[in-house]
C-alpha positions in Angstrom: -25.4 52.4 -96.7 -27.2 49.1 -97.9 -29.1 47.7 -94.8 -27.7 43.8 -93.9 -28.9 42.2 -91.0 -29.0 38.5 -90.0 -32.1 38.3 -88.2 -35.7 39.3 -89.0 -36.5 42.4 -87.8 -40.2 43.0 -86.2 -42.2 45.7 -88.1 -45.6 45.4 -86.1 -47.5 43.1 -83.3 -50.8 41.1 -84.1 -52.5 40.8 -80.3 -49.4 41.0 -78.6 -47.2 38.1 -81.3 -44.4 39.9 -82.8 -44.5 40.0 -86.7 -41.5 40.0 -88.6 -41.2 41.5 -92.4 -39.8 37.4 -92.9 -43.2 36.3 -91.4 -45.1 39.1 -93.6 -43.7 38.3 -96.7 -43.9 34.2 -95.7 -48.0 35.2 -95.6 -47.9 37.5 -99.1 -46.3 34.2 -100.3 -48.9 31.6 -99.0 -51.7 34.0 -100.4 -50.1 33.8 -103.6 -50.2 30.3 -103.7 -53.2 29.5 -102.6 -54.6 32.5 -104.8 -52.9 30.7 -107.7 -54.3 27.4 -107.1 -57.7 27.9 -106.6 -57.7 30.3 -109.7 -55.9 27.2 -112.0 -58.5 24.2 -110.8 -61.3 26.3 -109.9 -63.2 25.2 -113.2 -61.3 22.0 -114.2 -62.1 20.9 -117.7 -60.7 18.4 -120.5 -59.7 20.4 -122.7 -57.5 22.7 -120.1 -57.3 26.6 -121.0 -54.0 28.4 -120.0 -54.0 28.9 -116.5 -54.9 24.9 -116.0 -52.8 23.7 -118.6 -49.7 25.7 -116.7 -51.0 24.0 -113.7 -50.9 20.2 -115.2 -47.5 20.8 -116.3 -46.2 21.9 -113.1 -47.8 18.8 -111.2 -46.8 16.1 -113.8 -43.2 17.2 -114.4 -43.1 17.3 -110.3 -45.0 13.8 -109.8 -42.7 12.3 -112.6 -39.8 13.9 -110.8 -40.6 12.3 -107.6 -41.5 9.5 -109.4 -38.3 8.5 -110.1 -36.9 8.7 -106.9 -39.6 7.0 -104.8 -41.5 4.7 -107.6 -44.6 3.0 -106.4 -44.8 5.0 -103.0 -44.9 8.5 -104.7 -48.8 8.5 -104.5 -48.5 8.5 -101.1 -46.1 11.2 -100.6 -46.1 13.4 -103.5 -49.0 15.9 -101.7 -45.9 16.8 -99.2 -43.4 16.6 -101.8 -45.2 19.0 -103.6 -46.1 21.3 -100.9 -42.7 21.7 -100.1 -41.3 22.5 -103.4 -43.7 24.8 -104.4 -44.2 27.1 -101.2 -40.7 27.2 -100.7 -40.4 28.4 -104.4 -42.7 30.6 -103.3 -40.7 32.0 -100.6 -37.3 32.4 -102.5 -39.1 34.3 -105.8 -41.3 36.9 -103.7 -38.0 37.9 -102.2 -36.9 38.8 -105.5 -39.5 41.2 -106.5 -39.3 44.8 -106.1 -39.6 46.6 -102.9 -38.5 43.6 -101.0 -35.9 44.8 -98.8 -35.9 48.7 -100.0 -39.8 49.4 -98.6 -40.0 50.4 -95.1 -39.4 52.4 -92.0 -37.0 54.2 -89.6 -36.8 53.4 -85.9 -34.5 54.6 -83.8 -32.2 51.7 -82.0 -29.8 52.4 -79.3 -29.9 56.1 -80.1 -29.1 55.9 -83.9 -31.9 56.2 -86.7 -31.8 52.4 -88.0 -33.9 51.5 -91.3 -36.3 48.5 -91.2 -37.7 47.1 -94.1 -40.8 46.2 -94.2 -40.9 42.6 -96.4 -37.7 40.1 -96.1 -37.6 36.5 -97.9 -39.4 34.2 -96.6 -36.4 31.5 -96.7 -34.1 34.2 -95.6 -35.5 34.4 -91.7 -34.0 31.1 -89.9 -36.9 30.5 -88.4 -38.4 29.7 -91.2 -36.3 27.3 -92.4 -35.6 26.1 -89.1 -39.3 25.5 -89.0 -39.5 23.6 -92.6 -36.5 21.6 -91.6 -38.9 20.1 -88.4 -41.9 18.9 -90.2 -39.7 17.5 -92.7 -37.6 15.8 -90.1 -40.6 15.2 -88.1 -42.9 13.4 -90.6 -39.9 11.3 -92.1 -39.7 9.7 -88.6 -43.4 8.9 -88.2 -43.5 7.3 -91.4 -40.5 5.2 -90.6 -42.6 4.3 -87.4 -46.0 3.5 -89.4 -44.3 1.6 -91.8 -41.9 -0.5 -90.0 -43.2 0.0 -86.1 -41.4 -1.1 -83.2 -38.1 -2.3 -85.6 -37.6 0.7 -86.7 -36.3 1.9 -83.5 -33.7 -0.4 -84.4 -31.8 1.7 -86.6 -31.1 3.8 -83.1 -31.2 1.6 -80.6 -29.4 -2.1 -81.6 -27.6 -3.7 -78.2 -27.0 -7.0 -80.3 -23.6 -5.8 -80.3 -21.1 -3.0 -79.6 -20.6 -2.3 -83.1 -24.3 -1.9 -83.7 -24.5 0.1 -80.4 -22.3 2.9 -81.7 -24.0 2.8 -85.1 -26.9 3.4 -83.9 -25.8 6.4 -82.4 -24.2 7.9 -85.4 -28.2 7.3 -87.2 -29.6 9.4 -83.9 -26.9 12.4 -84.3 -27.5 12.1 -88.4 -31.2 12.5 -88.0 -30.2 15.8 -85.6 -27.8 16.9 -88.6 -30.8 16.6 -91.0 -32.1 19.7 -89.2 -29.1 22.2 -89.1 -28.1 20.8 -93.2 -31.9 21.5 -94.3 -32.2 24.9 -92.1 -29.0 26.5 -92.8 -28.6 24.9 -96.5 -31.9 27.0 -97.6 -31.5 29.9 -95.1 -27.7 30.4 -96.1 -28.3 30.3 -99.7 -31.4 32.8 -100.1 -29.7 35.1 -97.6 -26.7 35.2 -99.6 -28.6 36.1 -102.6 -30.2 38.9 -101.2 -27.4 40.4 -99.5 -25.5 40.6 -103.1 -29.1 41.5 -104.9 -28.3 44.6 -102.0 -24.9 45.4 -102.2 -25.1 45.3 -106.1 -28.6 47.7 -106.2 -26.5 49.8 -103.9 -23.0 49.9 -106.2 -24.6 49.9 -109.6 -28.7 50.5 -109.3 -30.2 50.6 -112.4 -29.0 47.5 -114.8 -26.3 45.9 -112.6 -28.3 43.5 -110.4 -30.3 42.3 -113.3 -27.9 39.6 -114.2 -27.8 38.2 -110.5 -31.8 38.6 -110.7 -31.5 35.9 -113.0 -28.9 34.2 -111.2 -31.6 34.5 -108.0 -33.9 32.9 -109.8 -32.2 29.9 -110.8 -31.0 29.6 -107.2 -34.3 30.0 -105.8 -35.5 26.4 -108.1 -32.4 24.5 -107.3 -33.3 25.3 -103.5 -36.7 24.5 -103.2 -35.3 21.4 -105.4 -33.1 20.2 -103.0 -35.1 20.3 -100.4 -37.7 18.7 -101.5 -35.5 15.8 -103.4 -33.6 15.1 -100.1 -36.8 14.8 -98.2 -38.0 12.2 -100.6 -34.7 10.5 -100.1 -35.1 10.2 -96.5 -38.6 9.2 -96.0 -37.4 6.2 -99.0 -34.8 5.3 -96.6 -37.1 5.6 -93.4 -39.5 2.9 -95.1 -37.0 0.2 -96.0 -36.5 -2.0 -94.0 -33.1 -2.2 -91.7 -31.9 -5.3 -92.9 -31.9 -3.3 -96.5 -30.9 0.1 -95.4 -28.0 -1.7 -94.6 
């Protein structure tokens, strides 16, 4: 039977932390990218051979991306922006290559012979996403603080009157909502797609799941998209000023 389970399983302890296969793969992931980038600048010229030119395209079709959304303040953000989109990318494609999800071991839990795999998307362990959806989250607020200081408070806490009151209210539970829509947005979407990459290996193994391969990886842009897109939505609105949120 194809193995399905919610949570990421641990597969091994580094000085007493738990790992889980969603943490190792998260790591294969970062090494990839980091890997990657260093290899694609590491001689920067001005006549750019593949790996660079693959590089430049990347960055500008991202920085005019974001341009459009934030205009003059996407200097100033795009190195998040960027971040974001491309290590959750990351994330979502190394859970589609093979092995992911079929490697690994058997353990015995509650006196049956259970198998663990030993690599799960990154984006597919909650915690992950959970912990994207902070520092998102997190950084949009302190930028609404630098850039508009004490007023910006405002859009919480307004006692000029009781209509304002309860408005600002609604703005504190939205920002609270930001955290479960970004976690469970990316988590629920990538752990979809795996579970059907599963079910379908398992049905039909050979060409079968190379259809929704494709399908994956098309889901895997749109997500990283959308994450990053709505975060550079947010930290616009947390710089204007209240007056013109309004």
């Amino acid at each position: 039977m194809p193995h399905i389970s919610l949570a990421a399983e641990t597969v091994g302890h580094l000085f007493g932390v738990p790992i889980t296969n969603g943490l190792l793969t998260t790591w294969i992931g970062m090494a990839a990218v980091v890997t990657l980038s260093f290899l694609a600048t590491r001689n920067l010229v001005l006549v750019p051979g593949k790996g660079q030119l693959v590089a430049e395209i990347l960055i500008g079709g991202l920085h005019s991306l974001f341009a459009s959304v934030m205009k003059s303040q996407v200097k100033q953000f795009f190195p998040l922006l960027a971040t974001l989109f491309i290590f959750i990318l990351s994330l979502n494609w190394v859970g589609l290559l093979p092995g992911v999800g079929t490697i690994g071991f058997r353990e015995m839990k509650e006196g049956q012979t259970a198998f663990v795999p030993l690599f799960r998307a990154g984006t597919a362990d909650l915690n992950t996403t959970l912990a994207l959806a902070l520092i998102a989250i997190v950084v949009i607020q302190i930028v609404g603080f630098r850039t508009l200081g004490t007023s910006y408070a405002k859009k919480f806490i307004n006692l000029t009157s009781p209509i304002y009151f309860f408005v600002g209210i609604l703005e504190l539970v939205s920002e609270f909502s930001k955290v479960i829509s970004f976690a469970f947005r990316l988590f629920g979407n990538i752990f979809a797609g795996e579970v059907l990459l599963t079910v379908i290996a398992f049905l039909i193994p050979i060409i079968a799941p190379i259809p929704f391969l494709g399908l994956e990886l098309f889901v895997g842009i749109i997500q990283a998209l959308v994450f990053s897109m709505l975060t550079s939505v947010f930290l616009l609105n947390a710089t204007a000023a209240h007056n013109e949120h309004t």
